[in-house]
Structures are given as C-alpha cells and as structure tokens.
C-alpha distance (Angstrom), angle and dihedral (degrees) to the residues before:
residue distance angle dihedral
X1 . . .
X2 3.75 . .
X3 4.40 87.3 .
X4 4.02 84.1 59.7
X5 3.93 94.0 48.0
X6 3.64 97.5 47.4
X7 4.06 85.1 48.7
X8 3.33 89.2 47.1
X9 3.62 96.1 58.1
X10 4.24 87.7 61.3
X11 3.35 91.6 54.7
X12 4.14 93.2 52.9
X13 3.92 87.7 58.5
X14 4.08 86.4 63.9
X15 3.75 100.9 -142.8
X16 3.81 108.3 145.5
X17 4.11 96.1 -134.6
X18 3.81 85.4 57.9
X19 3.93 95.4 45.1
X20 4.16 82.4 60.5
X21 3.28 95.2 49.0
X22 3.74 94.7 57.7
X23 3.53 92.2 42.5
X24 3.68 84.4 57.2
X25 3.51 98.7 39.9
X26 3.88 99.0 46.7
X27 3.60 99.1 51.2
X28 3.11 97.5 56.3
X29 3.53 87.4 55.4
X30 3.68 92.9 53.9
X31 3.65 86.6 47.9
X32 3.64 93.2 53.4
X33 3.83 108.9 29.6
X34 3.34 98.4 27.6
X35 3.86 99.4 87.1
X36 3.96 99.6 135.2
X37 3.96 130.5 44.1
X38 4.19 87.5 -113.4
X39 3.71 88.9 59.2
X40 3.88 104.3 37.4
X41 4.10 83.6 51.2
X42 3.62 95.3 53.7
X43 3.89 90.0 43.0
X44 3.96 81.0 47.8
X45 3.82 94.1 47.7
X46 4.39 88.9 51.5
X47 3.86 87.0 55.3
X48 3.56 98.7 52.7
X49 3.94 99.3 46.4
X50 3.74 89.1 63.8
X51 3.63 112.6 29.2
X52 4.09 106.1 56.5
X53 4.08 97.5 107.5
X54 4.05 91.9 21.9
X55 3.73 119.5 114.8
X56 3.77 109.7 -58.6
X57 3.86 105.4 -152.1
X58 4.55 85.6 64.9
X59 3.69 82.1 42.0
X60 3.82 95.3 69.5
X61 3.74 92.4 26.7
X62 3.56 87.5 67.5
X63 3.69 96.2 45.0
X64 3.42 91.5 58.3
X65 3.29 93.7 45.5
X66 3.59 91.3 59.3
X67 4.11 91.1 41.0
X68 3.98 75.9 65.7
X69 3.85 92.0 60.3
X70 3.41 100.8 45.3
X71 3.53 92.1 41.7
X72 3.84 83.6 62.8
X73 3.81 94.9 45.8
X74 4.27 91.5 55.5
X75 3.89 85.3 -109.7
X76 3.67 93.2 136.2
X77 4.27 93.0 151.1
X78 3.95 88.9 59.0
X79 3.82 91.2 43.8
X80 4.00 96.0 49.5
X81 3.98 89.5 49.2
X82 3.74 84.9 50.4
X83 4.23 92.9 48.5
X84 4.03 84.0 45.9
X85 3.89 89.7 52.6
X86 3.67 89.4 49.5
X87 3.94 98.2 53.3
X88 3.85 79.7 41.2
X89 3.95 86.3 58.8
X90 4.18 92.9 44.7
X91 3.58 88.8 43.3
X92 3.59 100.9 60.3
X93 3.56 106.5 34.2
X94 4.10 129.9 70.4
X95 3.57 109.4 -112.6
X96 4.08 136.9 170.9
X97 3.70 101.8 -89.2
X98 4.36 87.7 -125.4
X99 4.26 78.6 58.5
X100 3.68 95.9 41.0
X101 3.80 96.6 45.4
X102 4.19 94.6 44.8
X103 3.94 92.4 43.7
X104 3.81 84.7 50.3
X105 3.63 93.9 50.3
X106 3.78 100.8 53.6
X107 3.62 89.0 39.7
X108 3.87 87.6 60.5
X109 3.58 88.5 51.3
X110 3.89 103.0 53.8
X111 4.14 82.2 51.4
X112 3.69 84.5 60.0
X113 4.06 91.7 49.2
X114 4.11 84.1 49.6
X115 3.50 91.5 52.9
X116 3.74 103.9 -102.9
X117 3.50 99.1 128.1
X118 3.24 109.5 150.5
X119 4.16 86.3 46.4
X120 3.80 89.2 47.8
X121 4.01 92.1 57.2
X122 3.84 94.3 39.3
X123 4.40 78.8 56.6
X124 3.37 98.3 51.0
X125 3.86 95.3 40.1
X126 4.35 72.4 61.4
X127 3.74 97.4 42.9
X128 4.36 83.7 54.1
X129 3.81 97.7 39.8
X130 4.41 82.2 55.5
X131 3.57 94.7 53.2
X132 3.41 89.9 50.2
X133 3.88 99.5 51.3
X134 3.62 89.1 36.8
X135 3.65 109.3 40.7
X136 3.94 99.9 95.0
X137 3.89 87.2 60.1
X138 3.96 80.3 50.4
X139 3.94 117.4 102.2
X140 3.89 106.0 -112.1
X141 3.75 83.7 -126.1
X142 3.63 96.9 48.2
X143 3.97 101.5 54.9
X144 3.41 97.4 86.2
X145 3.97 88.4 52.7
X146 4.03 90.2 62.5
X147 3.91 96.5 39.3
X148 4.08 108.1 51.4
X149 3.78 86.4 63.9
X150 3.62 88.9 53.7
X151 3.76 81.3 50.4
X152 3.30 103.2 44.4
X153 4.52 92.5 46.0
X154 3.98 83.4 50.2
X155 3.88 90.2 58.4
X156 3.99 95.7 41.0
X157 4.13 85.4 60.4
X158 3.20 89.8 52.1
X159 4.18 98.1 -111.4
X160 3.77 99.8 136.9
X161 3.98 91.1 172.5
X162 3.48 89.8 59.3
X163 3.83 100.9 42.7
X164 3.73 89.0 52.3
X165 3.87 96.6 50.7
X166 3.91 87.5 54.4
X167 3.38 87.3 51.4
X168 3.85 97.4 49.7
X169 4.08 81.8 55.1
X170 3.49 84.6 49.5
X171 3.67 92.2 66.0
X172 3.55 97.0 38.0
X173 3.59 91.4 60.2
X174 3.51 100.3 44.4
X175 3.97 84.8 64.0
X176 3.99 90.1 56.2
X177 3.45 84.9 75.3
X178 3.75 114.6 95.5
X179 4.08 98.7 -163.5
X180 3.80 112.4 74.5
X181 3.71 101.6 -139.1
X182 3.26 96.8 50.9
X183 4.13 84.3 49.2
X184 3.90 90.8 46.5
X185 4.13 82.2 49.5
X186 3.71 95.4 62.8
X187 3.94 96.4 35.5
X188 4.07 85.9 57.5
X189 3.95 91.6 48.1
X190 3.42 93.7 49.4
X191 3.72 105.1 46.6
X192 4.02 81.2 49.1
X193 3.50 93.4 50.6
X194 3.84 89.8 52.1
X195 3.86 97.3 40.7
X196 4.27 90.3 42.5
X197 3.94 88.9 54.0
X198 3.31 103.1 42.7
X199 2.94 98.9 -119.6
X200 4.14 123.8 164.9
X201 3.69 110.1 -142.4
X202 4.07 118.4 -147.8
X203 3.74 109.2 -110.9
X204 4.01 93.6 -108.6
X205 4.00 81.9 61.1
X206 3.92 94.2 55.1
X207 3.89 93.8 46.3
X208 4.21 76.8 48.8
X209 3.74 97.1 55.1
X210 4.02 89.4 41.3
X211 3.77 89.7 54.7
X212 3.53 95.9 47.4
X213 3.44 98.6 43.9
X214 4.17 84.0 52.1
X215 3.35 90.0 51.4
X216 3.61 102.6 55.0
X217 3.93 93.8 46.6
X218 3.82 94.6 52.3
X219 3.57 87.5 49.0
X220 4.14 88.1 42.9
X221 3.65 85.3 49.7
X222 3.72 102.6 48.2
X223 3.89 94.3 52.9
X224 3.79 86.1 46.9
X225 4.13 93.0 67.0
C-alpha cells in the first residue's frame, strides 16, 4: 500500500516520463502482490483515485498489462471488465487513426484470450474496416504502424488467412513510401512481427517480403553511387 501511494504521488505531478514509470512500477506490483481478489481490488482501487485526467495512452497500457496477469491467474471476469474499459477508453477519446486502429487491434485480441471470441473477431473485422476508411488521412510512413497489430491479433485467434493478408498490405504500403529508410523501417518491423509471433507466412508472402526487400536495396544502392 504505501509503494502505490508514493507512485501515486508521480503521477499527480503529470509529467509523461513519470506517468510510465508508474505504469511500470504498479503492475508489477499487481503482478506480484496481487495474489488474491481482496488484494488485486485494493491495488485496483489506488490506481483509479489518481489516474482519471492522467495521460491516457499509460492508462490502457497498464490495463492491459494487468489483463496479462489475470489472464495468468484464470481470472477471466476481471480481465474482460478490464478489455471493456479499454474499448471504453478508445471509444471516447480522439485519437490518430494509426493509434486508434493498433489500440483496437490488440484490444480485440486480449477479448479473444478472455474468451470472447466471437466479440474479438467482430472487433477486429472494426479495427480493418477503420484502416480502410481512414488510411488516406494515414501518413504513408505510418500505415504499417496501425496494420501489424491487426496482423499480429489475426494470428493470436488463430485466423492465419487473415493475418497473412494484413501482412501482404503491410508490404504494399511500406513501398508507398518514397524515402528508403523509412521503407527499410517498416520491412524490418514487419518481418519481426512475423518471425516474433510465429507466425507461418503463405509462400506468395515470402516471395513478397524477398521482392520488397530487393526492391528497397537496389533503390538504396542506386542513390548510394
């Protein structure tokens, strides 16, 4: 209890590099201390006295975060009511559609891990149908940002198909770009986001990430002469 009040007292002075560090610090403290419904409500019930008005984006880092932990503890009620008050969150705020579209995305996926799935497909059907009425208004260099968590929640449920067509947009996009680090960026995230979630990518979507990656070092290459 007294960790969680001297944290809170960071997160009153409103500076962003303190808000992180309390997100840090107090879910780990939920992860560790919390081992009983009594405890993880009363760590719960700290949070929430200081953090309405705080910076939103730690906010619902540190609610999944905590969706995580009870996840691992079997808690699934306390971790749906925590995925609902992180749509709730999204919902009511004005975000940058790449933001709105990612946060979406994972949020779809940790329904799926509570059990939700038919919910957590409906949201990422959403999250897709957004980046597609948004995506001009998108930064070329930003696209790729909003779609590899659409990517990567399609391969957590389990839809392959799905997860490898967002990848193949992926790609596209990361071509739209004119400026070849920003290219060579995108082509990097992606190919980790695909090797760090294991997932298996059709063969069409190898001989994609070969061309690309082809692409952008003859292009490297010819503005390097």
């Amino acid at each position: 209890r007294d960790s969680v009040a001297e944290l809170t007292q960071l997160v009153q002075r409103g500076i962003l590099d303190h808000v992180l560090y309390f997100v840090m610090a107090i879910t780990e403290i939920y992860s560790r201390f919390g081992a009983t419904p009594e405890e993880r409500d009363e760590i719960l019930a700290a949070i929430r006295s200081v953090w309405d008005g705080s910076h939103l984006q730690p906010r619902i880092e540190a609610l999944g975060r905590m969706i995580d932990t009870d996840l691992a503890r079997d808690d699934r009620a306390r971790a749906m009511s925590m995925v609902e008050e992180i749509e709730g969150l999204i919902a009511g705020n004005r975000w940058q559609p790449e933001m709105k579209v990612g946060m979406l995305a994972t949020a779809a996926a940790k329904r799926f891990r509570c059990g939700d799935e038919e919910g957590a497909r409906e949201a990422l059907a959403g999250a897709l149908g957004l980046f597609g009425d948004e995506r001009e208004g998108i930064v070329n260099m930003f696209r790729v940002r909003a779609l590899l968590p659409l990517a990567e929640a399609y391969a957590e449920i389990g839809n392959t198909q799905s997860a490898d067509d967002v990848y193949r947009v992926a790609l596209t996009e990361a071509l739209e770009n004119p400026n070849e680090r920003p290219r060579i960026d995108n082509l990097v995230q992606i190919v980790r986001s695909i090797v760090e979630r294991g997932h298996r990518p059709s063969k069409g979507r190898r001989t994609q990430v070969q061309q690309v990656g082809d692409l952008v070092r003859a292009s490297y290459a010819a503005k390097s002469r």
